[in-house]
N, C-alpha and C positions, 0 to 999 in steps of 0.2 A: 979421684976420677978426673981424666984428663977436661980440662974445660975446652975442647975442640969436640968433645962428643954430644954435647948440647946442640953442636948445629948438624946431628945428624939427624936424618928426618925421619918422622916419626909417623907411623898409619894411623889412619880415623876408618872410622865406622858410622856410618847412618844410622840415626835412630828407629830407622823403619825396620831392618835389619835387625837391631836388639830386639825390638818389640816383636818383630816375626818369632823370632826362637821362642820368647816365654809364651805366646799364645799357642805354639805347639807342644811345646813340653811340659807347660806350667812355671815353667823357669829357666833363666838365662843362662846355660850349658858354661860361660865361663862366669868368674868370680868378677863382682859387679863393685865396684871402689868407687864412693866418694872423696874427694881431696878436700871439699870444702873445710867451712867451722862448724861448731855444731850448731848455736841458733840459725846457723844456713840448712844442716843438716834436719834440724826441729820444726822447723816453717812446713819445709816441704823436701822430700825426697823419693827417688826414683825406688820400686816396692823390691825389697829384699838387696838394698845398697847396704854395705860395711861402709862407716866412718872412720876414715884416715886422715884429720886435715894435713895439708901437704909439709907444715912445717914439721910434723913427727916422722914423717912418711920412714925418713933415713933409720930413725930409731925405733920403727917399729915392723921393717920387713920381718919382719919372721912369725907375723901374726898372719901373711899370706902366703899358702903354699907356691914356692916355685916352680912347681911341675902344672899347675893349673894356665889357663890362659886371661891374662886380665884385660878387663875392660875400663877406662877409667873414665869421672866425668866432673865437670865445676860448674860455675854458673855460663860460662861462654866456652871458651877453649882455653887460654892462658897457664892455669895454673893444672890443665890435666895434662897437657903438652911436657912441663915441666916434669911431673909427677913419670909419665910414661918412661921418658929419656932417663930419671933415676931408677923407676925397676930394668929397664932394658941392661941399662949396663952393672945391675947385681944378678944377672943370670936369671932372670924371668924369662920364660920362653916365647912368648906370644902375648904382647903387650900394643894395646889398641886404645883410643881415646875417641870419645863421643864427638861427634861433629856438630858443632853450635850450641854442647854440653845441655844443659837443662833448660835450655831456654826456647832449644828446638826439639823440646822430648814433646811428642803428645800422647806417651800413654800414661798409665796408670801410677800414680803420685799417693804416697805418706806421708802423714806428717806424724809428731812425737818424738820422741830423745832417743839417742842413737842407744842408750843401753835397758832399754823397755823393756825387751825380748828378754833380759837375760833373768828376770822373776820369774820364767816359767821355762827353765831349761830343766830342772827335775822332773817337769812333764814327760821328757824326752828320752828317758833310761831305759823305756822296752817302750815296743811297740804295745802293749797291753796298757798301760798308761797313756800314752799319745791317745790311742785311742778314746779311751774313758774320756783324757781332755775336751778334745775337739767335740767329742758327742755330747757333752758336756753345754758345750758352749751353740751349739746349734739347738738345742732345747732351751737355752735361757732365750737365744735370740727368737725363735718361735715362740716362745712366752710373751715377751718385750710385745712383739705383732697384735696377737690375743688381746695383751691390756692394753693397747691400742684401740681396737677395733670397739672392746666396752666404754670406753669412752667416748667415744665419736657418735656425733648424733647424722653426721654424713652421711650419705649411704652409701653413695661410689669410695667413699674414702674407709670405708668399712669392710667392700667388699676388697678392695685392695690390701689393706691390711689381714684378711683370711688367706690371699695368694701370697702374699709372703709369709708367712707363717706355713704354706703349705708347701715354698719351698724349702723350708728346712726342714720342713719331713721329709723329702725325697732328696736334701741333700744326707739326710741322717741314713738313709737306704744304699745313698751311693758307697757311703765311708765305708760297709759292710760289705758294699759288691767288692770295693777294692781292697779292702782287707783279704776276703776270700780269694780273688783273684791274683794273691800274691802269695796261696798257701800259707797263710796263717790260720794257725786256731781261734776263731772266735771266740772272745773271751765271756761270759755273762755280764751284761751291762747293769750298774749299779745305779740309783737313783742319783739325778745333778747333786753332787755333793757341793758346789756354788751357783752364785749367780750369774759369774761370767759371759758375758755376750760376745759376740765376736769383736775380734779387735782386744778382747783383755779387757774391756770395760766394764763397771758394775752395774747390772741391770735397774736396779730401783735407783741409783746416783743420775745414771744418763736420762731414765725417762724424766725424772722431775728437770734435769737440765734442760733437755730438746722437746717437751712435749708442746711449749708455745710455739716453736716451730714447723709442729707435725700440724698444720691446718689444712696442706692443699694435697692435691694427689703428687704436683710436681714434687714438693718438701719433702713429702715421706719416701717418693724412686730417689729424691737427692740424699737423703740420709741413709738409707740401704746401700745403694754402691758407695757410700762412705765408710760404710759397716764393713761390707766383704773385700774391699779397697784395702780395709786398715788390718782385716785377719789374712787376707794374701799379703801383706807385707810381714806381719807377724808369722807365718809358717814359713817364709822363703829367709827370715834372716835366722831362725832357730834349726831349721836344717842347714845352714854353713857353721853352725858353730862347731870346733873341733869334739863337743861330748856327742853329739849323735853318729850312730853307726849306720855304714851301709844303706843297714834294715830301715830305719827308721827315716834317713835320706830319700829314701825311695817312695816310701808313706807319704809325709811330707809333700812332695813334689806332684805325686801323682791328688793330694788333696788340693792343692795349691794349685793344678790344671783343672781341676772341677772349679775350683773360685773364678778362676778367669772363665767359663765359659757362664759361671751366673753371672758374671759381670758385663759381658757383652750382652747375654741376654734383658737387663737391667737396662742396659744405654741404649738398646733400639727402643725399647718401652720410653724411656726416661724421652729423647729424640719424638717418635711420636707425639707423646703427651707436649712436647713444647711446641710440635707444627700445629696440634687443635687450638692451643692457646696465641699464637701469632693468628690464626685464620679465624679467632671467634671476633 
């Protein structure tokens, strides 16, 4: 590669921009690269980012299709500037970098190891599977709520733990509208064959972990959009991997646009509860 194409200039994209697409789609319409390392990529990362640190980048195009449009991003700009100008000139079509990278992102952040996702990619062989998973995991995490609420001698923090638990009922309702709504056969739902909660965590491991934390109403709205935070990043990075088809691409994404609208509905909640607490 000629080292004169390095100073050819390269587009950015505002992060309001990214974040506008996945709140209307559920997800980011192009293909979403991190350049960083991985404990940069482990800390915290932007929900359904691929890890590429930028020194593999050369030796591992062919893990991103070309014909996609990439979006890239690091901790400032530097090193996705770099990254862009390498896929541009191997024939990437539409190659863009985040403007002020991660440090001017304000939405929605994952943290965990870039290859988490890839324990539960057998989930994702038919749709009738997927399914079972994710309904799977909205009954543990409605569980999780319940043995919440029996523990708690709070009462507001009781009743709180019954409305999220009763959002996973009616997100458990939506999975089926959208199932339906995309002409598939319903399949008979079999009892949680685990305890998974959302995000891929063990139900009975996390409560003994986080339940000294579960004391206020604020703690528990901050643990929940941590919850749906962590399984919208875990559905947006298992529908980019190359085993899901189409079909299940589209499940996926369209579940993964319900996550975001419980998650906005979470942060106005979450927002509120913090203006009573500043005016009490």
């Amino acid at each position: 590669m000629p080292l004169t194409n390095f100073f050819k200039p390269t587009k950015s994209i505002t992060p309001d921009k990214v974040q506008n697409c996945m709140e209307k789609s559920g997800h980011c319409s192009s293909a979403l690269l991190d350049v960083r390392q991985p404990k940069e990529y482990e800390h915290e990362h932007i929900v359904g980012a691929k890890l590429i640190p930028l020194p593999d980048l050369v030796s591992r195009l062919t893990e991103i299709n070309t014909k996609n449009d990439v979006i890239i991003y690091c901790t400032n700009e530097v090193r996705s500037i770099v990254a862009a100008k390498v896929l541009s000139n191997n024939g990437f079509r539409e190659v863009l970098y985040i403007k002020g990278g991660i440090k001017a992102w304000g939405g929605y952040m994952a943290t965990g190891p870039h290859d988490f996702h890839m324990r539960f990619c057998k989930e994702t062989e038919t749709t009738e599977k997927l399914l079972q998973f994710v309904y799977d995991m909205e009954m543990a995490t409605s569980k999780l709520y319940l043995d919440l609420q029996k523990r708690t001698t709070d009462k507001k923090l009781a009743i709180l733990c019954e409305a999220l638990a009763g959002y996973e009922t009616d997100h458990k309702k939506q999975l089926m509208i959208i199932y339906d709504e995309m002409g598939l056969n319903i399949p008979l739902l079999k009892e949680a064959k685990n305890s998974l909660i959302k995000g891929g965590f063990i139900r009975e491991k996390f409560l003994i972990k986080n339940e000294k934390y579960l004391k206020t109403i604020h703690d528990l709205l901050s643990i929940a959009m941590m919850l749906e935070t962590q399984s919208l990043d875990l559905y947006l990075r298992l529908a980019n991997e190359p085993v899901c088809n189409n079909i299940v691409k589209e499940f996926l994404f369209r579940v993964a646009q319900e996550e975001i609208r419980h998650l906005d509905e979470l942060k106005a909640f979450l927002e509120r509860e913090s203006i009573h607490i500043s005016a009490a």
